[in-house]
FITI-668620 format. One line per 3 residues: number of its first residue (from 0); for each residue x, y, z of N, C-alpha, C. Coordinates in steps of 0.05 Angstrom, whole numbers. Layout:
NUM) X,Y,Z,X,Y,Z,X,Y,Z ~ ...
END
This chain:
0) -1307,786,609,-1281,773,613,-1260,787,598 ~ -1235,785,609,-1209,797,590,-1199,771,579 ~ -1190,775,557,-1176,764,543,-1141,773,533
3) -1123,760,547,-1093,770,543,-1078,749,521 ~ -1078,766,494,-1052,737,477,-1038,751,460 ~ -1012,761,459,-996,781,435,-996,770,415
6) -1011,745,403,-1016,735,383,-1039,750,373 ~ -1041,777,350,-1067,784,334,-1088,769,331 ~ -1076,740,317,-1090,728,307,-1105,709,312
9) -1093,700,345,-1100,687,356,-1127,694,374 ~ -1119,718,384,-1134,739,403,-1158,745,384 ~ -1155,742,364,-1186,754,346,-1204,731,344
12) -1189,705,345,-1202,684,338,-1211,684,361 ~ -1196,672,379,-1204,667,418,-1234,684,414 ~ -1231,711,411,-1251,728,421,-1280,727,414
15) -1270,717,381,-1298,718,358,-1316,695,372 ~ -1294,672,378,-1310,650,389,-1327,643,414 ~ -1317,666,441,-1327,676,461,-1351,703,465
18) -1354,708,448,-1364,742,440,-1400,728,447 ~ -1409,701,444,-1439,696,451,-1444,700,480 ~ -1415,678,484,-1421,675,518,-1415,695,533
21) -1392,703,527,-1381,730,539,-1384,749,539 ~ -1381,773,542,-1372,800,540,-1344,802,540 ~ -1328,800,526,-1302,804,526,-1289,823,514
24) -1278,833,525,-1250,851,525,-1221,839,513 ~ -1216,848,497,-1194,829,484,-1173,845,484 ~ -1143,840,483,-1120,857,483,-1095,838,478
27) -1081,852,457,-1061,839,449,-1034,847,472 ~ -1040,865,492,-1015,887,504,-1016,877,526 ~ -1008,859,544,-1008,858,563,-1009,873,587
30) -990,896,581,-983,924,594,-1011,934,594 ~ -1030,932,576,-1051,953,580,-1074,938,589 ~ -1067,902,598,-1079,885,606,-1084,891,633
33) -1058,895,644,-1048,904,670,-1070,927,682 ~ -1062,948,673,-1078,970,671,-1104,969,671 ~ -1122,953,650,-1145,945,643,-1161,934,682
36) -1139,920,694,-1145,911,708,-1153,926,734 ~ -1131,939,738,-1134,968,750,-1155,981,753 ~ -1179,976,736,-1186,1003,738,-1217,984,731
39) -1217,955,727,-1251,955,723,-1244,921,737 ~ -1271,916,750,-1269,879,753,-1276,869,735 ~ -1261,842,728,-1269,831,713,-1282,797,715
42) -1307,779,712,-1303,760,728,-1284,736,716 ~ -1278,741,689,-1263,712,687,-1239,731,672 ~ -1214,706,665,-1185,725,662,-1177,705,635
45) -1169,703,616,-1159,686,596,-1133,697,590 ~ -1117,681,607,-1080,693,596,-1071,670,583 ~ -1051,687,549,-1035,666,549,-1008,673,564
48) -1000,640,571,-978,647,588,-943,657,580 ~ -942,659,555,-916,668,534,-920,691,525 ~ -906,711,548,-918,736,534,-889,750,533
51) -881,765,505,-854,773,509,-858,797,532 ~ -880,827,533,-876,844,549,-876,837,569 ~ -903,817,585,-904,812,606,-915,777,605
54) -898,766,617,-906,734,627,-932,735,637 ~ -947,730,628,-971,705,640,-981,702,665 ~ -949,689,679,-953,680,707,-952,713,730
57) -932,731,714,-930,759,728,-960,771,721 ~ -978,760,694,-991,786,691,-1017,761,719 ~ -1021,742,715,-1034,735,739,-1033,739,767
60) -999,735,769,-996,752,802,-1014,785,805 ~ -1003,795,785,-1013,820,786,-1039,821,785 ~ -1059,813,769,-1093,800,778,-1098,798,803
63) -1090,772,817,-1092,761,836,-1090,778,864 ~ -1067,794,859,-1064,813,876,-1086,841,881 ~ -1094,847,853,-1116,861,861,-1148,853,861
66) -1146,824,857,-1172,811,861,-1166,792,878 ~ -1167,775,898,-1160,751,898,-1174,728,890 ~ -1201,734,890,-1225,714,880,-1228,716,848
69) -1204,723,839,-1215,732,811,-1210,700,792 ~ -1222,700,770,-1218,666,759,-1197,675,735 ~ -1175,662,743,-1156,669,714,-1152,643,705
72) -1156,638,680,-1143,617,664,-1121,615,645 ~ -1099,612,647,-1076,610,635,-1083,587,616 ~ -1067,601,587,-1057,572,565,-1035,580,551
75) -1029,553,544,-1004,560,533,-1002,527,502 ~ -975,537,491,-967,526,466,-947,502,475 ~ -938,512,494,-914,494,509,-914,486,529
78) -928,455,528,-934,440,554,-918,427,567 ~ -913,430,594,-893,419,612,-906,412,637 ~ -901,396,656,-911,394,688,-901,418,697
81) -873,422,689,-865,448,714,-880,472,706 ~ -886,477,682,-903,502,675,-935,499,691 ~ -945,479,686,-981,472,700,-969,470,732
84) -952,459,741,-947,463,773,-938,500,781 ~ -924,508,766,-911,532,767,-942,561,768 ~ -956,553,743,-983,561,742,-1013,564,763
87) -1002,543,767,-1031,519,791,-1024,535,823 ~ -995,533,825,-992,542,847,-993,581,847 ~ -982,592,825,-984,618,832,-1010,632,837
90) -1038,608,825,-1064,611,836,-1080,614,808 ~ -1073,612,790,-1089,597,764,-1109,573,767 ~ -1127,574,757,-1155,567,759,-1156,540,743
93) -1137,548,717,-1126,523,698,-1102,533,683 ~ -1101,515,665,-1081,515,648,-1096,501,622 ~ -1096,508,608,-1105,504,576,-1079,495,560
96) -1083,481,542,-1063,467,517,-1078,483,494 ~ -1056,491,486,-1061,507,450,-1049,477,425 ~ -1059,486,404,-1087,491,400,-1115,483,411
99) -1127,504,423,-1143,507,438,-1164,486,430 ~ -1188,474,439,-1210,462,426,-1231,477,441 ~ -1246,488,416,-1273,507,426,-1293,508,441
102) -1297,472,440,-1321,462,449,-1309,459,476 ~ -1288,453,486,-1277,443,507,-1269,474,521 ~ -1263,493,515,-1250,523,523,-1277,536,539
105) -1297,528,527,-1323,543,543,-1329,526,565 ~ -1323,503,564,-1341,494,589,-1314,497,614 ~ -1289,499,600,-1266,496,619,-1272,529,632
108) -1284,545,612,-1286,571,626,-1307,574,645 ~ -1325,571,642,-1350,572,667,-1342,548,694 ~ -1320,524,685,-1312,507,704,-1298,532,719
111) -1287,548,712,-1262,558,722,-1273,582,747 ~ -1309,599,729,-1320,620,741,-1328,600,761 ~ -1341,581,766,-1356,571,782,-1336,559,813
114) -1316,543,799,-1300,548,827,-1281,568,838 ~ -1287,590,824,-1274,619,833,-1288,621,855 ~ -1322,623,846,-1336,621,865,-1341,619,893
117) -1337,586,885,-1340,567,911,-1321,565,930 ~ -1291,575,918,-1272,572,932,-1279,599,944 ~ -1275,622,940,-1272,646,961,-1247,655,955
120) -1235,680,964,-1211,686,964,-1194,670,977 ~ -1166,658,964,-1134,653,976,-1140,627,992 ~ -1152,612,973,-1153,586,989,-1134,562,975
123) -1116,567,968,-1086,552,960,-1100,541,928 ~ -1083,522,933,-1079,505,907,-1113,491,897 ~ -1114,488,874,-1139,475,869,-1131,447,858
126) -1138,431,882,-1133,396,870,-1139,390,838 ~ -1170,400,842,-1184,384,806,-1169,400,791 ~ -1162,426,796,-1147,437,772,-1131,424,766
129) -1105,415,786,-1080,402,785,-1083,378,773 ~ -1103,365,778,-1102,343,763,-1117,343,737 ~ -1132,363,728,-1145,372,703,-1119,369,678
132) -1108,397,692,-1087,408,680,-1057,392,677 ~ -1052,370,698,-1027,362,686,-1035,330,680 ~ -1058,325,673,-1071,306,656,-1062,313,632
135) -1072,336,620,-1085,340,599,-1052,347,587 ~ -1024,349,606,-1002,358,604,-993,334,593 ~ -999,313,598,-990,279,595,-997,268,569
138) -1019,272,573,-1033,268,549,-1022,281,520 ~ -1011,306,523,-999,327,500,-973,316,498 ~ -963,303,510,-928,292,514,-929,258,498
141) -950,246,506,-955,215,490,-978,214,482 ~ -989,230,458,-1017,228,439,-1026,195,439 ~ -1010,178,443,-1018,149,432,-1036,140,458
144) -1026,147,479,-1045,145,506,-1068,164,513 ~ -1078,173,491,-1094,195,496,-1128,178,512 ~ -1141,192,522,-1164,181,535,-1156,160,564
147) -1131,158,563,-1119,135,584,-1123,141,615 ~ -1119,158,614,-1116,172,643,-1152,174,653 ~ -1169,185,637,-1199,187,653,-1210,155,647
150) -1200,138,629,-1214,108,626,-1200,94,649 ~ -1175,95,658,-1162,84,683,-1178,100,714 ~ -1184,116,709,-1207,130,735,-1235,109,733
153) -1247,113,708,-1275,100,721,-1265,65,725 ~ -1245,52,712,-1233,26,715,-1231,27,747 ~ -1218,47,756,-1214,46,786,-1237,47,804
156) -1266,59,802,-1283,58,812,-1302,44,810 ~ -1297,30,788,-1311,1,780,-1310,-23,795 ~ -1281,-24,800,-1264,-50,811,-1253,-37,840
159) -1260,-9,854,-1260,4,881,-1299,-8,891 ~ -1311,9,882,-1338,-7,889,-1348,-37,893 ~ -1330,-46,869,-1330,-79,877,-1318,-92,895
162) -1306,-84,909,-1292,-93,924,-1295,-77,947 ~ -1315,-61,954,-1316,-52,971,-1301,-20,996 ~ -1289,-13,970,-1278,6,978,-1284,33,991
165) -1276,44,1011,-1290,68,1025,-1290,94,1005 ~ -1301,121,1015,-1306,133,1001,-1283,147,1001 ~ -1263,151,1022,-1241,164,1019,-1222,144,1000
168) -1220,122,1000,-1210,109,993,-1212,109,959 ~ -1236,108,948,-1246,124,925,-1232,147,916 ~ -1230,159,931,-1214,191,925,-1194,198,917
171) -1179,176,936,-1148,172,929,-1142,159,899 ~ -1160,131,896,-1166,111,872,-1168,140,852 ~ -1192,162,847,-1191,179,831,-1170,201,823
174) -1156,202,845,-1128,219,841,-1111,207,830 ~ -1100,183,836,-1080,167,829,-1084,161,800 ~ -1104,154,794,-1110,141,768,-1108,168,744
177) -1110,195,757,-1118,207,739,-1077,215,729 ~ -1069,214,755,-1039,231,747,-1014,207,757 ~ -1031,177,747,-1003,164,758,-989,158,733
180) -990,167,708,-965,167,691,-964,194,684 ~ -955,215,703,-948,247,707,-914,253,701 ~ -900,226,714,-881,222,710,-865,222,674
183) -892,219,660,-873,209,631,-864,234,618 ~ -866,254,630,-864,276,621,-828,280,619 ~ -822,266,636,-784,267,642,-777,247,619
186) -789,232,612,-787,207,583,-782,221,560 ~ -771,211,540,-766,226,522,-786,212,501 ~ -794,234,473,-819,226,468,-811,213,442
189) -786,206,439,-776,183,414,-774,155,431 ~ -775,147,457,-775,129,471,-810,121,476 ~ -824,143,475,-855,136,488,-868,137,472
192) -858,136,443,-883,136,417,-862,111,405 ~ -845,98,412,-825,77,399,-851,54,389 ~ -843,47,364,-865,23,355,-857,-6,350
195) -826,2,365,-813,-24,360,-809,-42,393 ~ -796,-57,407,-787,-63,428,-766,-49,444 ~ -774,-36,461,-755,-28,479,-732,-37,483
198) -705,-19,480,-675,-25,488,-678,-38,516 ~ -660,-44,527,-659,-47,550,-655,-17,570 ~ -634,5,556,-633,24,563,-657,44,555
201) -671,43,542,-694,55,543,-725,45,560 ~ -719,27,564,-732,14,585,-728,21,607 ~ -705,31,624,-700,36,650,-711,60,651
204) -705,79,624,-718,109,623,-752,111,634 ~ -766,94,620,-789,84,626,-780,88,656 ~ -781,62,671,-780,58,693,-781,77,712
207) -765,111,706,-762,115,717,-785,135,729 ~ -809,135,714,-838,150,709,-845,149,733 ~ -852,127,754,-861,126,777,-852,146,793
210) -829,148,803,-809,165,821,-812,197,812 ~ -812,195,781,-810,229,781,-838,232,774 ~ -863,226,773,-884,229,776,-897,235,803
213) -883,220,834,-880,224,859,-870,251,867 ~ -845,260,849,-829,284,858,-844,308,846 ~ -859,302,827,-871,334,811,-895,338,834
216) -911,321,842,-933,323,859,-914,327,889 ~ -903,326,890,-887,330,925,-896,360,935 ~ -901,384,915,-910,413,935,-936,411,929
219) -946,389,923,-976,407,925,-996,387,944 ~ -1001,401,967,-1019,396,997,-1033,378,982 ~ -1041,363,1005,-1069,344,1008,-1066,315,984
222) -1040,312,970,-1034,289,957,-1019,265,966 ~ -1013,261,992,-989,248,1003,-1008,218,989 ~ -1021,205,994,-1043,182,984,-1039,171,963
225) -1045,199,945,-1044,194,919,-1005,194,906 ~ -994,207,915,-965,205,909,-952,173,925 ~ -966,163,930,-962,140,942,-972,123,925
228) -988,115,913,-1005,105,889,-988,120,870 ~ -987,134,857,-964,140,835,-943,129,832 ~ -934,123,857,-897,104,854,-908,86,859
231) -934,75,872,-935,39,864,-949,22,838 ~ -953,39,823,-974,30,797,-958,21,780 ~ -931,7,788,-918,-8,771,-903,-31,779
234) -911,-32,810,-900,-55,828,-916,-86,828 ~ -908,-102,839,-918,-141,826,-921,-137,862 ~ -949,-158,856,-954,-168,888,-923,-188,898
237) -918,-201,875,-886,-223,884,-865,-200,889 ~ -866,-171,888,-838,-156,900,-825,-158,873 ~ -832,-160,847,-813,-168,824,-816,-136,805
240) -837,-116,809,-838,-91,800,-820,-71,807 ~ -833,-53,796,-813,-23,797,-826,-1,813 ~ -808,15,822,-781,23,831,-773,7,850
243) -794,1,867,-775,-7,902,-786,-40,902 ~ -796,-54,889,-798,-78,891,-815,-85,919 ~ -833,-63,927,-853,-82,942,-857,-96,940
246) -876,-115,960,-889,-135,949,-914,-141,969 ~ -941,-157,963,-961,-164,979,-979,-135,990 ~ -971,-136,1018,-997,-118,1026,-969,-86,1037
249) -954,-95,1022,-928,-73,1027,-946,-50,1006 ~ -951,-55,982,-968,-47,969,-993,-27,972 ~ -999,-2,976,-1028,-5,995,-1050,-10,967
252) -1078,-12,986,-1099,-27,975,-1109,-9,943 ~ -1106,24,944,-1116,37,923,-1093,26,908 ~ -1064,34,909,-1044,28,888,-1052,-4,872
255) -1058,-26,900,-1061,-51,886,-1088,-48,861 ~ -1112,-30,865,-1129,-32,844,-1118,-16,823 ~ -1108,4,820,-1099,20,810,-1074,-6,784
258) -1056,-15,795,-1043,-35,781,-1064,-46,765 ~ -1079,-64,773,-1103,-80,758,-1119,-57,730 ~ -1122,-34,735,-1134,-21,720,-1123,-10,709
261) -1090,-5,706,-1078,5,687,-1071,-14,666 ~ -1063,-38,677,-1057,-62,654,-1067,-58,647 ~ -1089,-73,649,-1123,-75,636,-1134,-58,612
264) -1123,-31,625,-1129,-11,600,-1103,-12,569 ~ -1084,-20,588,-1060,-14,563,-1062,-42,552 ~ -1081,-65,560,-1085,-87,543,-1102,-88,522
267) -1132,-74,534,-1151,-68,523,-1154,-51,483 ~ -1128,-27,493,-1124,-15,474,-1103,-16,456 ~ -1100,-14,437,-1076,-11,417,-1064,20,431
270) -1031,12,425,-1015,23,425,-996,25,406 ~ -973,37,403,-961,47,384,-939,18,373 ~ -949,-4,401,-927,-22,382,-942,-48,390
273) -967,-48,395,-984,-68,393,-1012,-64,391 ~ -1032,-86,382,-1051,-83,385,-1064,-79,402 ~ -1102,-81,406,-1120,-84,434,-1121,-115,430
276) -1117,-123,459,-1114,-158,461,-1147,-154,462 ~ -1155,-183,456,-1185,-192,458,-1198,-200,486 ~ -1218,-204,492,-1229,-216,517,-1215,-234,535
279) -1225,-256,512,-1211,-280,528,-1179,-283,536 ~ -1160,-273,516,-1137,-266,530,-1126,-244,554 ~ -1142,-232,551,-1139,-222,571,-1147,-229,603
282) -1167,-239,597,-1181,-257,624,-1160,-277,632 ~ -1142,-291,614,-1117,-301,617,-1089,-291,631 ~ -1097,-279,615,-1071,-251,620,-1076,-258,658
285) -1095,-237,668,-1107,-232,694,-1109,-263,717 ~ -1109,-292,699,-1120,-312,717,-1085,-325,717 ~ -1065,-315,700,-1053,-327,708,-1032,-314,722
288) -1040,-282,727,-1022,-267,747,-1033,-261,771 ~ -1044,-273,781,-1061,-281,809,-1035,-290,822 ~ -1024,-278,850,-1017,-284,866,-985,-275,858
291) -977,-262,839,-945,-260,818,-947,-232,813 ~ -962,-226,785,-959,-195,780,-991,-187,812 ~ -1002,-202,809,-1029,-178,825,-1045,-188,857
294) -1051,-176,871,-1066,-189,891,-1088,-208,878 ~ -1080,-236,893,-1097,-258,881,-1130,-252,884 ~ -1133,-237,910,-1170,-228,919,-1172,-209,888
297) -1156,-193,887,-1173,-171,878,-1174,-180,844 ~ -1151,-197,839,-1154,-211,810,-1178,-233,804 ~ -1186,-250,826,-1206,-258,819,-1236,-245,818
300) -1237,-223,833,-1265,-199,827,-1258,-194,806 ~ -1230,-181,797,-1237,-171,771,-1232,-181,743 ~ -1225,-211,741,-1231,-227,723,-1258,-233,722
303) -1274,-231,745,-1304,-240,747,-1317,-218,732 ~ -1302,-192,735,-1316,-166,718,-1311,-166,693 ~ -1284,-181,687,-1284,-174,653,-1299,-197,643
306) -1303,-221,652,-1326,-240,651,-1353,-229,639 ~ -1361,-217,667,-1383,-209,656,-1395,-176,642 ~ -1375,-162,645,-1375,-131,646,-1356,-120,617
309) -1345,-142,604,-1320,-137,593,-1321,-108,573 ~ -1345,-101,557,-1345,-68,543,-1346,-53,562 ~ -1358,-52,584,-1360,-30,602,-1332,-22,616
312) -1319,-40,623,-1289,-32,623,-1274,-31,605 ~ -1278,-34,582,-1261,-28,557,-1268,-1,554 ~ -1288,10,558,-1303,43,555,-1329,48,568
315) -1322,56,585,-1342,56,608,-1364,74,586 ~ -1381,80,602,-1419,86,593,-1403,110,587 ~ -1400,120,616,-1402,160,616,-1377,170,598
318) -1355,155,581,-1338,160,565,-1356,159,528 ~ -1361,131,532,-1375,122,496,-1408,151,492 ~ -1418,155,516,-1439,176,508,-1426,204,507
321) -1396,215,503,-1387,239,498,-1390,244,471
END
């Protein structure tokens, strides 16, 4: 593998730590990265993407162009959606957050060789990346919500299976859940780590997460579903939510579980200006927004789950055994 970072120090470390699994080639020069490329294949690509000689995203076009199947992984120091969309689409495999975590960098790297793979040359955008990558973008923007986004996925397939949900239908439930607060990234992060009560005017800022969470996902194929579930995961079955004040079955059916499983989770857990509510209030919480904040069907299945299921949705199995 090559390894590209004008950081010395960084690039020695990256490499020392890859040197079992890899064979790697390491270079602080981008210019001679370029070159490097020219002239031998390589199967995996590690760019950072802040490069003063040459950008990241140029030295990947340039990869890409003379490989197209080749697996490049971009990271960077400075996380944004437009940077992981900007990335994702020029045909990056991922996007990495610095400081790097070791244990997590190797398996993201063989994730990366393996659907180089499978995909083949110039087959567009990679969904799981996209939503890998501007997860893990969300997550770097509000530390206090960290783990939120993959505990709101298995929440959704918990309470999707219960209720009977198809398998496409599932799919969408897993997209949505993973990137429907993608939007907070436009929030400012003295408003989204606040430990006090929201202004009124910082409140609307909030609000406005749905909509530009809809617009960052707008170029990338095969999400219309899930960008539809992103602007409703903050709407009331009574039409009394945000942005557009749906209401009932205006709603569609993944967004309505998707609602149920995000509360749920931001009740479950402490946050920066409250605690994790307990069982029984919460089962409250849920019995007495039947038919107001949530679809009355799907609130009584899933009061019946925190009834009887209540740790397993507080932290599903396949999360507490990591």
């Amino acid at each position: 593998m090559l390894v590209v970072d004008d950081d010395p120090a960084i690039l020695e470390l990256i490499a020392a730590q890859l040197q079992p699994e890899f064979e790697v080639t390491a270079t602080a020069d981008p210019l001679r990265a370029s070159d490097l490329t020219r002239s031998r294949a390589y199967d995996l690509h590690l760019y950072d993407l802040t490069m003063d000689e040459l950008p990241g995203i140029e030295l990947l076009l340039l990869t890409l162009a003379r490989s197209a199947e080749a697996a490049v992984v971009l990271m960077t120091g400075e996380p944004s959606v437009e940077r992981a969309v900007e990335a994702l689409r020029a045909g990056a495999t991922d996007l990495l957050l610095k400081p790097l975590r070791f244990d997590a960098l190797s398996a993201s790297l063989w994730r990366a060789l393996h659907k180089a793979r499978v995909r083949g040359p110039q087959n567009g955008v990679r969904v799981a990346a996209v939503h890998d990558a501007l997860t893990r973008a969300v997550e770097a923007k509000d530390p206090t919500t960290s783990g939120h986004g993959e505990r709101v996925r298995h929440l959704c397939r918990i309470v999707g299976e219960a209720i009977g949900c198809s398998q496409a239908e599932l799919a969408i439930l897993d997209g949505a859940a993973a990137l429907h607060d993608i939007g907070k990234i436009g929030v400012p992060d003295a408003v989204l780590s606040k430990p006090a009560r929201l202004t009124p005017e910082e409140f609307e800022l909030i609000k406005r997460h749905p909509e530009v969470g809809a617009r960052i996902l707008e170029p990338v194929p095969g999400l219309d579903a899930v960008r539809r579930c992103v602007v409703e995961h903050h709407e009331r079955w009574d039409g009394r939510g945000y942005p557009y004040g749906r209401r009932g079955e205006e709603i569609s059916l993944p967004g309505r579980v998707l609602i149920l499983a995000e509360v749920f989770d931001a009740l479950a857990h402490a946050r920066s200006y409250k605690e994790a509510w307990p069982k029984g209030e919460i089962a409250a919480f849920f019995r007495s927004g039947r038919g107001s904040h949530f679809d009355p069907h799907l609130a009584d299945t899933f009061v019946d789950l925190v009834d009887r299921d209540f740790d397993r949705l507080v932290e599903p199995a396949a999360l507490r055994s990591r």
